[in-house]
C-alpha positions, 0 to 999 in steps of 0.5 A, spaced: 680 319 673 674 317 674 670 314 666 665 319 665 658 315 661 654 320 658 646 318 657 641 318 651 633 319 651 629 314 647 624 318 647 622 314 640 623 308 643 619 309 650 612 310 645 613 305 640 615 300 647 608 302 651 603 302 646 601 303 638 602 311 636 607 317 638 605 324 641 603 329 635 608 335 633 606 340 637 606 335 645 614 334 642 615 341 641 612 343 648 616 337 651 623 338 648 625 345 652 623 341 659 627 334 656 633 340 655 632 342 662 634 336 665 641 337 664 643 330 663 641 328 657 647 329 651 644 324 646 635 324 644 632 319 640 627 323 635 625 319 630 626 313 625 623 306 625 616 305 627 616 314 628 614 317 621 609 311 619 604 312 625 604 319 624 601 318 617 597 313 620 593 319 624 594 323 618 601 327 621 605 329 616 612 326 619 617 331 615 614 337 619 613 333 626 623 331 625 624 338 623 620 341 629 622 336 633 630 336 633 630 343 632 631 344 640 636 340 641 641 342 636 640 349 639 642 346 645 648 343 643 644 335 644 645 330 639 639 327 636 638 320 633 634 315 630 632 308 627 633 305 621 633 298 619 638 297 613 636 295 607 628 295 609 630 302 612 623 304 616 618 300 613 617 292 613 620 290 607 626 291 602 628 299 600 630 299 592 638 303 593 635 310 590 631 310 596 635 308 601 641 314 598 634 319 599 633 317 606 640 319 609 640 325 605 633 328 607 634 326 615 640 329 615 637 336 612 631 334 617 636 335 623 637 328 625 645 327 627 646 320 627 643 314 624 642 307 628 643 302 621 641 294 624 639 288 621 635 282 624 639 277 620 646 282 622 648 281 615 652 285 613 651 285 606 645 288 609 648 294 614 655 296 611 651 300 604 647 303 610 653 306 613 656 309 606 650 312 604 649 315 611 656 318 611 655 321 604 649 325 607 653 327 612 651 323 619 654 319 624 653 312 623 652 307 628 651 300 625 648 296 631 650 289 633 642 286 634 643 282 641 640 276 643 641 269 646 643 263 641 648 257 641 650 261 634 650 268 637 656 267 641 661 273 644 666 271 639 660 272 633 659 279 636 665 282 636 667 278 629 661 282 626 663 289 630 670 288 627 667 288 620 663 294 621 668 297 623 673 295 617 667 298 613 667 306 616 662 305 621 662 311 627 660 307 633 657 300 634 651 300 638 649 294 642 642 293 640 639 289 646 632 290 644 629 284 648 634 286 654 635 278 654 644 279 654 647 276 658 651 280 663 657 278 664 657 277 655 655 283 655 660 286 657 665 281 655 663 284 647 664 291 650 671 288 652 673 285 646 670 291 641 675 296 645 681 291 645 680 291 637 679 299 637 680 303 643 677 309 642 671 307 637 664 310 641 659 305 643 652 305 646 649 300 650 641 299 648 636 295 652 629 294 654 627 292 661 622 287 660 625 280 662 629 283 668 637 283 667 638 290 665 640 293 670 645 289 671 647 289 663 648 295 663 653 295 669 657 290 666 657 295 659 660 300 663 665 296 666 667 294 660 668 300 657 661 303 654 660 310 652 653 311 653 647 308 655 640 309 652 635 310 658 627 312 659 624 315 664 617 315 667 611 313 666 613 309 660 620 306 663 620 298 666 616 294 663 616 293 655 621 300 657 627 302 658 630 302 665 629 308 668 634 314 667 634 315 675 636 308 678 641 308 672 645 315 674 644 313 682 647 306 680 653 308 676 655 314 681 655 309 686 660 304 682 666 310 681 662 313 674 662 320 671 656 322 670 651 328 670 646 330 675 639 330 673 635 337 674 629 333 678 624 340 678 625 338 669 623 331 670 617 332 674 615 336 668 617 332 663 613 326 666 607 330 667 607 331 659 608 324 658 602 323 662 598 329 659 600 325 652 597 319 655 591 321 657 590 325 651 591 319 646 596 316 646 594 312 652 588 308 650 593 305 644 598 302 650 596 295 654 596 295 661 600 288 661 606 292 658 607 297 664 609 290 667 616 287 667 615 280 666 620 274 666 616 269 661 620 274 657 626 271 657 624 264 653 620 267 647 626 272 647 620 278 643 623 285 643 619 291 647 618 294 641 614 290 639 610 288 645 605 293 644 602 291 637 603 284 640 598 284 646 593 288 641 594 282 636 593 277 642 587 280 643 584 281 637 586 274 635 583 271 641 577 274 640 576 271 632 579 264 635 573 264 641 568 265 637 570 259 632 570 255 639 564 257 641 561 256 634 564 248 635 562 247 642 568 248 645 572 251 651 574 259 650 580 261 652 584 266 656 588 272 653 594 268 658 591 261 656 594 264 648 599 269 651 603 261 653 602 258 647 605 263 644 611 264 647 612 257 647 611 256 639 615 262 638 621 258 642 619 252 637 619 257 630 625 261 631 630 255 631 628 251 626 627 258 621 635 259 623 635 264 629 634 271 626 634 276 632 628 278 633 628 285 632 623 288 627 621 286 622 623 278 623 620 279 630 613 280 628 615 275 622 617 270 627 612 272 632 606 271 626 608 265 624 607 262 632 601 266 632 598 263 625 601 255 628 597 256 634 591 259 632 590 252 626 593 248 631 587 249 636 582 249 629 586 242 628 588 244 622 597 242 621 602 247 623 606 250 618 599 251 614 598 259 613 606 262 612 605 270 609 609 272 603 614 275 606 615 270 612 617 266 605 622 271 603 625 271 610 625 262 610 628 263 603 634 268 604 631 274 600 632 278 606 638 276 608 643 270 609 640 267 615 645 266 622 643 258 622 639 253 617 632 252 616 629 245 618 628 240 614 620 239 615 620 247 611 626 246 607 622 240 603 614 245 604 618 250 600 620 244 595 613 242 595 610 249 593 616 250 588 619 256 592 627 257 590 632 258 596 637 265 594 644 266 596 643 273 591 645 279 595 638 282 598 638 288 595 637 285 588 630 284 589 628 291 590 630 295 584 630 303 584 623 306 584 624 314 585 622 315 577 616 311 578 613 315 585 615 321 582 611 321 576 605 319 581 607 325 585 606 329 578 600 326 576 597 327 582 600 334 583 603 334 589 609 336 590 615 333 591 617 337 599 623 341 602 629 336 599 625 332 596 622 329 603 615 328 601 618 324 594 622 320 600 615 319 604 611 317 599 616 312 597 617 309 604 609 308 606 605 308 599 600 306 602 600 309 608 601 316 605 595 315 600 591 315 606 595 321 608 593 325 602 585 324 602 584 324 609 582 317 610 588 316 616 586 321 620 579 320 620 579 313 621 584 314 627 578 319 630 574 313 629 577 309 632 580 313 638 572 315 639 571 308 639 575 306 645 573 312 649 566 311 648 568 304 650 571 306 657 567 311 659 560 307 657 558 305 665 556 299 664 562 297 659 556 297 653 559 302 648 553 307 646 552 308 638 555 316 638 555 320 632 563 323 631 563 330 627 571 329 624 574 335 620 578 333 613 582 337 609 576 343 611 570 338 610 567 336 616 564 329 616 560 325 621 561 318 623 557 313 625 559 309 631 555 304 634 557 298 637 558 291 633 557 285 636 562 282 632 559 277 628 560 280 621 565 285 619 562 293 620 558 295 614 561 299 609 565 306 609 560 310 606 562 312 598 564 304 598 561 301 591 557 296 592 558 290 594 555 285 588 551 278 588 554 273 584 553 266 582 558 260 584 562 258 590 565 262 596 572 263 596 572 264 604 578 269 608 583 265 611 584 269 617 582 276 620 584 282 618 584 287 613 582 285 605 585 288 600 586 286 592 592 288 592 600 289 597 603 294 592 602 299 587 605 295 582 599 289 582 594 289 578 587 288 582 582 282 579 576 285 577 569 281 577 569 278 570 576 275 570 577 269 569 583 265 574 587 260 576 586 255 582 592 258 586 592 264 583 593 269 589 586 274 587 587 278 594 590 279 601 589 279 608 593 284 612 593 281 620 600 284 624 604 289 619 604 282 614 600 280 607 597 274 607 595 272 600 588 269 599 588 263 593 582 262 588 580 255 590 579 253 583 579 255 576 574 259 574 570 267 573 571 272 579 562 273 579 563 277 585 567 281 590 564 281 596 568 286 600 572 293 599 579 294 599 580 296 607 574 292 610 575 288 616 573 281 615 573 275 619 575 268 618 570 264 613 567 270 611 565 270 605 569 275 599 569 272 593 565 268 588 567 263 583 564 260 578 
């Protein structure tokens, strides 16, 4: 009898692998009946990681967008399932363990079946809790194998680390090829050797199509013995996507698989919808470059997922670094000038900060630390010179242990600056912190939601859910969406100076939106303090992004007045998800802060003064 291979839509992961944003509540719900219609579909992606925080972004409530969206798909028999990243579970950086228990337990209530628990670093100090806590509320838990290409991460790693997942409960092992850079042929040897060592444990096959070898992988897999492949579909398959659920179910019935026929009338609805979401919005956040499978990809080993932030970063870096070259007499660059740099930094950073897999959120880290490299290495400065926080917590193994050793040159940097390398279990660095964010909720007054679901969000995204609460996210997204369609309708590629009429919470407000030469950060929100004019020496912005006094609600902002220490961190700078910390120069009284919390500033633009 023939083996049958049952399919699964990312369509969570198809957005998050094109672009920056995911379609509002109301394109999912219109969508989901013409997905079910399909017929071929038995699991959907609904949410998880890199879903609900960009819904707060443009000012959606994330909780109503998983309670509506999966709601069609229980009716209609359809398992959903999301993303979470163990102990960071859907943000960047560690979860306290009350929060992480809250998690399962409001996805659960919110109708998320099954839970997809990986660790960057697969360690399993970070991934087995998860899988306890995610039984207890209820789910299915799938603990993923994070797939990539090392001296390290052999076929006998793999299956050693699935068999310890399996020892500690877990439902399913998923094989998360999230820069589709698995080998074939090892693929599938993993595959075997998990279902010698447990026949009937269910796995599911994931992987992105952008360096080319996963159509092939995905053949291998289910000669093994796979369960089930996660596939897209178009317009937002190839590329930075998922292979396409056509060419996938085509392939296999053709090699002897059971597998269900493709309602092709749904489809072509289904793809009309996507496209309709992209010309909506979503759209103009999705880089041309990522429509495009790409060999270069199998070098550098950077995961789709993060291709769409990747190339808005390269942009936005290359503009700054150009405009420091065209200030110094130098040759400008091109974006793939930059694009090869990159990729060949990466493939000198990510061994000698010991291969974690890249995969959210040490993709980004590893990816940021080759960009910042670069970018001083083209200003002649040295490598190694601007290193952010939390890429520090990973190098020292506060984030986990490590699949392979640091490099000497880091290990005696982090000896210089007085850093201490840990071998604590990882959670001990996030103590519990529900008590705190409910006493904000209750100072605020706002309530704490169905199942405690707006507690969980806020204590997620404080920061983003802050900019939720009053309105700031939505109209900065309206903003900046208005931006880039007056940039691409402008006939001549000049963006008009417009006014843009937004309504928050009832209140309308118009936005001026003019264009910016790009010589100095765009002026003030309206409503901002002003920015006063003190005496003494310049601290200057070391890099572009946004400035903030603090990271987290638990800092304490300097204050003009303050008197500080030389070294003493007195801001931050927040360039690609990361904080990259601002020192005082010397010591001194703060006389001036010349910027507001959430400006743009670029590099060498003065934001304090010190005298």
């Amino acid at each position: 009898m023939a083996k049958e291979v049952k399919f699964s839509l990312v369509f969570r992961d198809m957005w998050q692998s094109a672009g920056k944003y995911q379609p509002r509540v109301d394109q999912l719900v219109k969508v989901a009946p013409k997905i079910i219609e399909m017929g071929c579909w038995d699991r959907v992606e609904t949410n998880g990681g890199g879903f609900e925080q960009v819904n707060l972004l443009y000012g959606e409530n994330p909780n109503r967008s998983v309670r509506e969206w999966t709601k069609p798909f229980h009716e209609a028999g359809i398992q959903t399932h999301m993303l979470d990243r163990a102990l960071n579970a859907l943000r960047m950086f560690p979860c306290s363990k009350d929060l992480r228990k809250l998690f399962y337990v409001v996805k659960k209530k919110q109708g998320t079946d099954i839970t997809r628990i990986f660790c960057g670093l697969n360690d399993p100090r970070n991934v087995i809790p998860s899988i306890g806590y995610a039984k207890e509320a209820g789910m299915i838990a799938q603990a993923a194998l994070c797939i990539t290409f090392s001296p390290i991460h052999t076929v006998e790693y793999y299956v050693n680390l699935a068999k310890k997942f399996i020892e500690a409960g877990a439902d399913e092992i998923c094989l998360k090829d999230m820069a589709g850079i698995g080998r074939p042929e090892s693929l599938g040897k993993i595959v075997a050797g998990i279902k010698a060592y447990k026949k009937d444990i269910i796995i599911q096959y994931h992987s992105h199509a952008g360096p080319g070898f996963n159509v092939a992988s995905i053949l291998e897999v289910c000669k093994a013995g796979c369960d089930y492949i996660d596939c897209g579909m178009s317009p937002l398959s190839w590329g930075t996507g998922h292979a396409d659920i056509i060419t996938v179910q085509e392939m296999l019935k053709d090699a002897g698989f059971k597998v269900k026929d493709i309602n092709m009338k749904a489809y072509m609805e289904v793809r009309t919808q996507i496209q309709e979401m992209m010309d909506d919005f979503l759209g103009y956040y999705i880089p041309a470059l990522n429509h495009l499978n790409n060999s270069l990809l199998v070098k550098p080993g950077l995961p789709g997922g993060m291709m769409g932030s990747l190339m808005t970063d390269l942009e936005e870096n290359l503009e700054g670094l150009n405009r420091w070259k065209e200030k110094n007499n130098q040759p400008k660059l091109t974006t793939d000038d930059l694009l090869i740099k990159l990729f060949d930094e990466v493939a000198y950073v990510w061994p000698r900060v010991g291969y974690p897999c890249l995969v959210t959120p040490f993709s980004q880290y590893v990816k940021n630390l080759s960009l910042m490299n670069v970018m001083q290495m083209e200003k002649g400065k040295e490598r190694w010179s601007l290193i952010a926080d939390n890429i520090w917590d990973m190098i020292l193994g506060k984030s986990g242990q490590l699949p392979g050793p640091v490099a000497p040159e880091l290990v005696e940097l982090a000896k210089s600056q007085g850093r201490k390398f840990e071998t604590e279990d990882p959670q001990t660095y996030a103590p519990d912190c529900l008590d705190e964010f409910r006493a904000k909720m209750k100072a605020n007054g706002w309530d704490l939601g169905q199942d405690d679901e707006e507690l969980f969000e806020y204590a997620m995204h404080p920061s983003q859910y802050e900019a939720y609460k009053s309105g700031k996210a939505k109209a900065d997204f309206e903003e900046d969406l208005a931006k880039r369609k007056a940039a691409k309708n402008a006939p001549s590629g000049e963006i008009k100076a417009q006014e843009l009429k937004v309504t928050v919470n009832g209140e309308v407000y118009t936005v001026s939106i003019a264009p910016n030469d790009g010589s100095a950060p765009a002026a003030p929100a309206a409503g901002a303090a002003p920015v006063a004019a003190g005496e003494g020496a310049d601290v200057l912005a070391p890099l572009e992004g946004k400035f903030f006094l603090v990271k987290n609600a638990s800092e304490v902002p300097v204050k003009v007045g303050d008197m500080v220490k030389k070294g003493q961190t007195i801001g931050y700078i927040e360039a690609m998800k990361t904080y990259n910390a601002v020192a005082a120069d010397c010591d001194g009284q703060i006389t001036a802060i010349l910027a507001n919390p959430g400006d743009k500033v670029f590099e060498d633009d003065p934001i304090f003064k010190i005298k």
